[in-house]
NULUMKE-56740 format. One line per 3 residues: number of its first residue (from 1); their letters; for each residue x, y, z of C-alpha. Coordinates in Angstrom, 1 decimal, padded with zeros to 4 digits. Layout:
N
NUM = a = X Y Z; ... .
REM end
This chain:
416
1 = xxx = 116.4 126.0 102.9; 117.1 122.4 103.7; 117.9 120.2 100.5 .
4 = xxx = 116.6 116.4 100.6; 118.0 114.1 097.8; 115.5 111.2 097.4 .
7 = xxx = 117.0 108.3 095.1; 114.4 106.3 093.7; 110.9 107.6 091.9 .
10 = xxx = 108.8 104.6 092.2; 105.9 104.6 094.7; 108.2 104.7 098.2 .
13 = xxx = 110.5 107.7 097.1; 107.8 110.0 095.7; 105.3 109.4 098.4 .
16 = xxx = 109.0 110.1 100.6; 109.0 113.6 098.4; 105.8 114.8 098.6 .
19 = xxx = 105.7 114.0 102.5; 109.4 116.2 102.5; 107.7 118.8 100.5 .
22 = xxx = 104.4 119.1 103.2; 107.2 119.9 105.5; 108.9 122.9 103.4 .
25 = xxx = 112.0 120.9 102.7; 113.5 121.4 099.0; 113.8 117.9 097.6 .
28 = xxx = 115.6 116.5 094.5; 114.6 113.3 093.0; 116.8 111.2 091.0 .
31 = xxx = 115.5 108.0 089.2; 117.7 106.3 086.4; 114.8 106.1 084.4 .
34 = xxx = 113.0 109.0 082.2; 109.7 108.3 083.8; 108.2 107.3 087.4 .
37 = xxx = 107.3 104.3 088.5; 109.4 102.2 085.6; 110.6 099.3 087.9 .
40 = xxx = 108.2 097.4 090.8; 106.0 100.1 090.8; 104.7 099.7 087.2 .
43 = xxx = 102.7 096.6 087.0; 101.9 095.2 090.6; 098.7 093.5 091.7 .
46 = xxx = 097.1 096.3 092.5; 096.2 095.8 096.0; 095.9 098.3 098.8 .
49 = xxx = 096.0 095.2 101.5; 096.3 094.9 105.1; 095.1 091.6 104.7 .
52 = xxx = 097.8 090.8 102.9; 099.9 091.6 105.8; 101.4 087.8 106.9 .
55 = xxx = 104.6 087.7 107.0; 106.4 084.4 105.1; 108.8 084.0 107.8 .
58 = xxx = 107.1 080.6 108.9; 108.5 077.1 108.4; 105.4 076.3 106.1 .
61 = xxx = 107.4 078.6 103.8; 110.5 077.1 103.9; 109.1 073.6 103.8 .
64 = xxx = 106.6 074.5 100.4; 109.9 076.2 098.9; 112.1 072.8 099.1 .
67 = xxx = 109.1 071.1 098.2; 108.4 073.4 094.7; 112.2 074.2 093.8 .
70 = xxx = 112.0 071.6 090.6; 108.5 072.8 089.5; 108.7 075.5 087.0 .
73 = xxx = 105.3 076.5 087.9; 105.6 076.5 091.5; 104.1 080.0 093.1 .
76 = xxx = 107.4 079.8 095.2; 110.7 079.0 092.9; 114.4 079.3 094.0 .
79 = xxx = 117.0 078.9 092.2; 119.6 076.4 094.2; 122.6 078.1 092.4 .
82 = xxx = 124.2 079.5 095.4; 125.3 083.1 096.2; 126.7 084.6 099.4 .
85 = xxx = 124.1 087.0 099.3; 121.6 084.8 098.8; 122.8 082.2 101.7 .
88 = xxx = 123.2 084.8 104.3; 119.9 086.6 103.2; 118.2 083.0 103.9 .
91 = xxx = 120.0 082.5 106.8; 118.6 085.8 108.5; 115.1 084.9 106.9 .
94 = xxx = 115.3 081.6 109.2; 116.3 083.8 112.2; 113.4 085.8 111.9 .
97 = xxx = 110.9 082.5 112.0; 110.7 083.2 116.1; 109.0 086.8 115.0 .
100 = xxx = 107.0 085.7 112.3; 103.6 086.7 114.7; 105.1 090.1 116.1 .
103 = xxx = 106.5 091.3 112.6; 103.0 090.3 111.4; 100.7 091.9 113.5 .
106 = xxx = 103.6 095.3 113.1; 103.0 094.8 109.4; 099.2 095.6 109.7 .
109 = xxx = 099.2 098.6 111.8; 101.4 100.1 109.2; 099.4 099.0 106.5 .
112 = xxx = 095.9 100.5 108.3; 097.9 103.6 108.8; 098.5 104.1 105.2 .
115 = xxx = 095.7 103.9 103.9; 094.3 107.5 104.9; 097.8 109.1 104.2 .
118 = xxx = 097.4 107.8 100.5; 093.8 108.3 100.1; 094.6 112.0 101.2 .
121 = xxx = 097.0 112.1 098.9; 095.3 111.4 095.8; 092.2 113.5 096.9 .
124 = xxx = 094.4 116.6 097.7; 096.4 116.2 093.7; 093.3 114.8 091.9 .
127 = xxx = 095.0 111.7 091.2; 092.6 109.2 089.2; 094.2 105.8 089.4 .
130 = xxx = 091.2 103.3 089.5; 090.8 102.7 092.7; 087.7 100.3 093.6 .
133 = xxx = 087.2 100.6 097.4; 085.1 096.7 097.4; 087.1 095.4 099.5 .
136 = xxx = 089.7 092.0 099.3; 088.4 088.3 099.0; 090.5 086.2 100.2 .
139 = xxx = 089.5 082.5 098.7; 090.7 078.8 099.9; 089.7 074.9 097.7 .
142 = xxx = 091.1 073.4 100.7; 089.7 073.2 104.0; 093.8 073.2 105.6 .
145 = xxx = 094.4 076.4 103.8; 091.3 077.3 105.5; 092.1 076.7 108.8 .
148 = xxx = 095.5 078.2 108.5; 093.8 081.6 107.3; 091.5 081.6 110.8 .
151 = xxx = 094.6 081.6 113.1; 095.9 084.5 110.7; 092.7 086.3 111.1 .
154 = xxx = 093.7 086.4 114.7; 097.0 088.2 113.7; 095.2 090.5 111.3 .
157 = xxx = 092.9 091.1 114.2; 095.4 091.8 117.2; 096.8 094.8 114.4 .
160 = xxx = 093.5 096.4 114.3; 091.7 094.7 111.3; 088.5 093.7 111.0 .
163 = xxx = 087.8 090.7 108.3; 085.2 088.7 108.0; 084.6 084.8 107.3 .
166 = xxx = 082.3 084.2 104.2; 080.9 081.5 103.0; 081.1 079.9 099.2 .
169 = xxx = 077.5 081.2 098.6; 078.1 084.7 100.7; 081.7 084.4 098.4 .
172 = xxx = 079.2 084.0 094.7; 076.7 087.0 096.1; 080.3 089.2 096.7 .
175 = xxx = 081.4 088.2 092.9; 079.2 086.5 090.5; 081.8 086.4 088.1 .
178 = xxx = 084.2 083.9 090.0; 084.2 080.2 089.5; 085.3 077.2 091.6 .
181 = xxx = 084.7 075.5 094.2; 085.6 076.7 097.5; 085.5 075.7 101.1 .
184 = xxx = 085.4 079.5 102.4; 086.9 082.7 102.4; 087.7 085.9 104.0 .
187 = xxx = 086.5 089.3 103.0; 088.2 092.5 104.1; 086.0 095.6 102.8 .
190 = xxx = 088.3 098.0 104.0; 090.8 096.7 101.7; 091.0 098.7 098.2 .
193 = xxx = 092.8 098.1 094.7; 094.1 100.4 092.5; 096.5 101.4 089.5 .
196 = xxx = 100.3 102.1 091.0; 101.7 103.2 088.1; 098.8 106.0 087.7 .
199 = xxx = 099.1 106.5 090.8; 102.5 107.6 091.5; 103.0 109.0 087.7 .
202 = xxx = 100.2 111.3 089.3; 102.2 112.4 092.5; 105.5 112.6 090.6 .
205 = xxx = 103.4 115.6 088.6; 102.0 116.8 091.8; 105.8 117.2 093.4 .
208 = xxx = 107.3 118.7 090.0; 103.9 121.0 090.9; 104.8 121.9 093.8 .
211 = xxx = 108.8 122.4 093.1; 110.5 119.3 093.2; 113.8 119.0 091.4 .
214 = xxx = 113.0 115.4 089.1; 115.9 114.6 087.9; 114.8 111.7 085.6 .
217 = xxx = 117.0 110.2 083.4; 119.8 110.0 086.0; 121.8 107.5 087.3 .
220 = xxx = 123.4 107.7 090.4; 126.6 106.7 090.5; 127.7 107.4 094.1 .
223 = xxx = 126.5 108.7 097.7; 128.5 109.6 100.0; 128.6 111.3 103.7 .
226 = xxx = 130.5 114.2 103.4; 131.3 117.1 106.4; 127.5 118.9 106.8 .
229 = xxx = 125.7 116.6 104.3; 125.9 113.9 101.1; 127.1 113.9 098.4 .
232 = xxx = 125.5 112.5 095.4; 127.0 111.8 092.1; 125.8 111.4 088.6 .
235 = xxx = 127.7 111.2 085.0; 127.1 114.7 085.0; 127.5 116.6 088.4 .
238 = xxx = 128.3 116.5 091.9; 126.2 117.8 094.3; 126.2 118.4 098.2 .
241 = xxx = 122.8 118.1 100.4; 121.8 118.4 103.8; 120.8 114.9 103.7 .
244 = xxx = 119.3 112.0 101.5; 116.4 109.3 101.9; 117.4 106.4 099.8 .
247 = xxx = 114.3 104.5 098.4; 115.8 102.7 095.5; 114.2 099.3 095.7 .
250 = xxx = 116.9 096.4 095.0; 119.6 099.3 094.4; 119.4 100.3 098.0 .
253 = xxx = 121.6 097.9 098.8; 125.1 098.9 097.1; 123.7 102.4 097.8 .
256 = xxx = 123.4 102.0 101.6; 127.5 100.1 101.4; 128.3 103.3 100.2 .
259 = xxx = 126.8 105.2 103.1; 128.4 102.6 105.6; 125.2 100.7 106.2 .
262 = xxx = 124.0 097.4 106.0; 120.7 097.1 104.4; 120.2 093.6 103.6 .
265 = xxx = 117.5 093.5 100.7; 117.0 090.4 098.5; 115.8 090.9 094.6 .
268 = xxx = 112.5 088.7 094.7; 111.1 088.3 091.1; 107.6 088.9 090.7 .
271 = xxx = 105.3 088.7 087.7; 101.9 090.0 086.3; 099.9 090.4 083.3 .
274 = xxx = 097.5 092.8 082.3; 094.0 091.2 080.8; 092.8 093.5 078.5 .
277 = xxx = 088.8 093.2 078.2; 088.2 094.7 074.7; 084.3 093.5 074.4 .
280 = xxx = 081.0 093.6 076.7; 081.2 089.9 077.2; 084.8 090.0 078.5 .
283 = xxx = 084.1 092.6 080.6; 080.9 091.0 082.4; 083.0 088.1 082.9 .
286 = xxx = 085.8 089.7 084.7; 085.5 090.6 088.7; 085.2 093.9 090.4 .
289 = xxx = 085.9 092.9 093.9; 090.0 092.4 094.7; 090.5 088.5 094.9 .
292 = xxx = 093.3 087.1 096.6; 093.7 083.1 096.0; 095.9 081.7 099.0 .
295 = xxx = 097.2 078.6 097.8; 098.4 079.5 094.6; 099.3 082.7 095.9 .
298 = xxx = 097.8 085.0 093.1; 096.3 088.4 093.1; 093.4 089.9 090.8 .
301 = xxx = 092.4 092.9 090.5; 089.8 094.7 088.4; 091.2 098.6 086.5 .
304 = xxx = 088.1 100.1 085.3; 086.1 098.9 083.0; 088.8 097.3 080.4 .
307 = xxx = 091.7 096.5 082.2; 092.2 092.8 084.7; 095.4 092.8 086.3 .
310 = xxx = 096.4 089.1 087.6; 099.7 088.5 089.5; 101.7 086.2 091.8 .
313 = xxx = 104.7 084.0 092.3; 107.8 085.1 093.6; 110.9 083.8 092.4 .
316 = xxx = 114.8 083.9 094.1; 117.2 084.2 090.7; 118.7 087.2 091.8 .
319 = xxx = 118.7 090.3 090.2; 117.4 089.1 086.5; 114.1 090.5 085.3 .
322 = xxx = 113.7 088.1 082.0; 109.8 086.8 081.7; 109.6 083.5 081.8 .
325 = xxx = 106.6 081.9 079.5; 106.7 078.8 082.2; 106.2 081.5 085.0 .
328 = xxx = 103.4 083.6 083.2; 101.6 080.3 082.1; 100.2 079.8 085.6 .
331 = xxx = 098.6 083.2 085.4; 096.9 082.7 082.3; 095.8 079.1 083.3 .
334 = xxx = 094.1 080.8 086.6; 092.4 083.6 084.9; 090.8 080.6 082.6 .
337 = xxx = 089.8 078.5 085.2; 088.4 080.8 087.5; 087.0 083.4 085.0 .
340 = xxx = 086.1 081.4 082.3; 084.6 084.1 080.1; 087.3 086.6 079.9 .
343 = xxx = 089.4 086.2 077.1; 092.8 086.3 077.2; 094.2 086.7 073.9 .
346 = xxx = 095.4 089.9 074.6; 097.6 089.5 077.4; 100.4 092.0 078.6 .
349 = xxx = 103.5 090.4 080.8; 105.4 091.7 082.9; 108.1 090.8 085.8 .
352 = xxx = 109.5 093.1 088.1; 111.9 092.9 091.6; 110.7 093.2 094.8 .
355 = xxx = 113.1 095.0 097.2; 112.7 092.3 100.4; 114.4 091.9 103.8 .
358 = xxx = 114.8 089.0 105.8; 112.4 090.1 108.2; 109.8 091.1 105.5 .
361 = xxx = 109.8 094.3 107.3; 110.7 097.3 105.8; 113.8 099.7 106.4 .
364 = xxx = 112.8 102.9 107.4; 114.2 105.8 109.4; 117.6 107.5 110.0 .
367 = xxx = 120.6 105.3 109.3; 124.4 105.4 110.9; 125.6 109.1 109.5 .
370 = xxx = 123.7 112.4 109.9; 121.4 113.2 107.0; 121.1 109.8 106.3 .
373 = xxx = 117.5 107.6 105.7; 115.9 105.0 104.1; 112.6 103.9 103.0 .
376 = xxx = 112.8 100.6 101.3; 112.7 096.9 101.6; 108.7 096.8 101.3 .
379 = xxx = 108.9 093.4 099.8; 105.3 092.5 098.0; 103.5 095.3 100.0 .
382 = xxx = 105.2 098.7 098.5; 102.0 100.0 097.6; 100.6 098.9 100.7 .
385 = xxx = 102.6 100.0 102.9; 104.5 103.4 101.4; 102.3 106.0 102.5 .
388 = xxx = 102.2 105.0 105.9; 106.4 104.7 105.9; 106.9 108.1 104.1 .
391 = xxx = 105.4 109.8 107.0; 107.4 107.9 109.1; 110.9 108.8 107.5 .
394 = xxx = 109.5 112.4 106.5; 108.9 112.9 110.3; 112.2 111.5 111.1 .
397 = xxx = 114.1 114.4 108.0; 112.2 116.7 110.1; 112.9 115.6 113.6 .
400 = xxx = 116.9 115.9 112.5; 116.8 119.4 110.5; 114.0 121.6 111.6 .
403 = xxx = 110.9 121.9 113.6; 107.8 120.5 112.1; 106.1 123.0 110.3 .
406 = xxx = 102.4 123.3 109.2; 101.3 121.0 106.4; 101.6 122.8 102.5 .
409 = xxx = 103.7 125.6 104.3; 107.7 126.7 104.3; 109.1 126.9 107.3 .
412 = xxx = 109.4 130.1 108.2; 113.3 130.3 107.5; 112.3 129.3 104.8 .
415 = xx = 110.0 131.8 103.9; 112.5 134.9 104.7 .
REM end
């Protein structure tokens, strides 16, 4: 049988394994930490979002970045230390500007693809992870905002998704619960939410379930391309296999080098918290639909009946995952104004890296050496986007070692 390492157990490696596994490959997952989904996959904002999809490779980006760089609060921070990684990761992003519509418009086909791979998923495994199919709300205060989200709504459109202008009445009758005054919106209703961490804890069972090799608890310390295969090495062994799909988030960098590839992914700091809603009146107060606030740039999203996830900013300090009371702050402040009657004395932070190119599309598919692939570089829409980009790479394991075979089954090699 054909053995697949995949490096990396957040939501892009083990949606990568249990696509390899559909295919009768036999797959080893290796993930430094003792449990899945540890790193970005552990507290995101919990959107399932196509119309999410806009890519920041716009000079309105670059332009509100120098603008915000000395505001601690800003939703867009960089730090002006410089790094050559950092300057020639900017540089490329600037490069990009000229295919900010194309890469959008790419961005949400994938995204509409995944959503029936994932949904198919957790139906097949029984995976409960709160998801609230409501749809997204997108809201704006300023009527320039506004404006900017209808010639996005073309974009969105053009990739095959349907959203739908709303007005700040229409926006109260969608959710009663949110305050402020508002020039508009946008409401997707295809759009979902859900818990990532359940989630992918839930498929990292379903793989071990269906005889996956999770190696948990391992670092790996090396890959290499080797004659007939990879090698991958850990304080402990050193293994050959036919080939590997790297899907380490910021890792997969230093871990493509190694494979003699460039895979040019920047670290970009993101942070949440977790509301918890421990009486009735907290829990009236809080939303159910997905919100999505455009000019501050922060997420919401509702976890059954006690949980309020709220998230946002994004922040260039390279690899450094400290939480910042500045940064979190903001997300408090909005919960408050906006959702006046939730309380927030008990408030969980978190901050977490997203793996991000310059183009803000991901890496996927084979790279230079035989048996090699990645699936990485998602940026702020991992959980959006990794169904739809396992399939993708899966396909491509498949297209390289052995003839597709029929969904749940060994090939038949396999079998004898």
């Amino acid at each position: 049988m054909t053995r697949i390492a995949v490096i990396g157990a957040g939501v892009t490696g083990l949606t990568t394994a249990y696509e390899l596994l559909d295919r009768g490959f036999e797959v080893t997952v290796f993930d430094r930490h003792r449990y899945a989904a540890m790193e970005t996959s552990f507290a995101n904002g919990g959107q399932l979002s196509a119309s999410n999809a806009e890519t920041w490779t716009q000079w309105g980006t670059v332009l509100k970045g120098l603008k915000w760089m000395l505001s601690a609060d800003a939703p867009l921070l960089v730090n002006p230390a410089p790094t050559i990684h950092k300057i020639r990761w900017m540089m490329e992003f600037l490069s990009n500007i000229p295919s900010y519509k194309s890469n959008t418009v790419e961005t949400v086909k994938l995204a509409i693809a995944a959503r029936n791979v994932l949904f198919e998923m957790a139906e097949r495994e029984g995976i409960d992870f709160d998801l609230e199919r409501r749809g997204i709300l997108h809201f704006y205060s300023k009527e320039k905002d506004f404006k900017h989200a209808r010639m996005v709504n073309g974009l969105l459109k053009q990739g095959g998704l349907d959203r739908r202008e709303v007005t700040p009445g229409e926006m109260r009758d969608l959710e009663p619960a949110l305050h402020g005054d508002f020039v508009g919106g946008f409401v997707t209703e295809s759009d979902s939410s859900g818990d990532i961490h359940k989630f992918t804890v839930g498929l990292s069972r379903a793989c071990e379930r269906r005889g996956a090799d999770m190696r948990f608890g391992t670092e790996v310390n090396d890959v290499t391309t080797i004659e007939g295969g990879v090698r991958v090495v850990t304080p402990l062994t050193s293994e050959t296999f036919d080939g590997v799909v790297v899907a380490a988030g910021v890792r997969s960098r230093s871990l493509a080098k190694a494979l003699g590839d460039r895979v040019n992914i920047y670290p970009v700091k993101g942070y949440s918290i977790t509301v918890q809603l421990p009486d009735a009146e907290s829990q009236a107060a809080a939303p159910w639909i997905s919100l999505l606030d455009d000019r501050a740039k922060i997420v919401a999203s509702r976890f059954g009946a006690d949980r309020f996830r709220i998230a946002g900013t994004a922040e260039f300090n390279g690899a450094n995952k400290d939480i910042r009371a500045d940064r979190i702050q903001p997300l408090v402040e909005w919960c408050q104004k906006h959702f006046p009657g939730v309380s927030t004395e008990q408030v969980v932070p978190w901050a977490g890296l997203r793996p991000m190119t310059p183009s803000m599309l991901p890496r996927v598919g084979r790279g230079k050496a035989k048996g090699v692939f990645y699936n990485t570089g998602h940026g702020h829409l991992g959980w959006t986007l990794s169904a739809a980009t396992a399939r993708l790479v899966a396909e491509s394991v498949a297209a390289e070692f052995a003839p597709r075979v029929v969904r749940g089954q060994a090939p038949a090699s396999a079998a004898a």
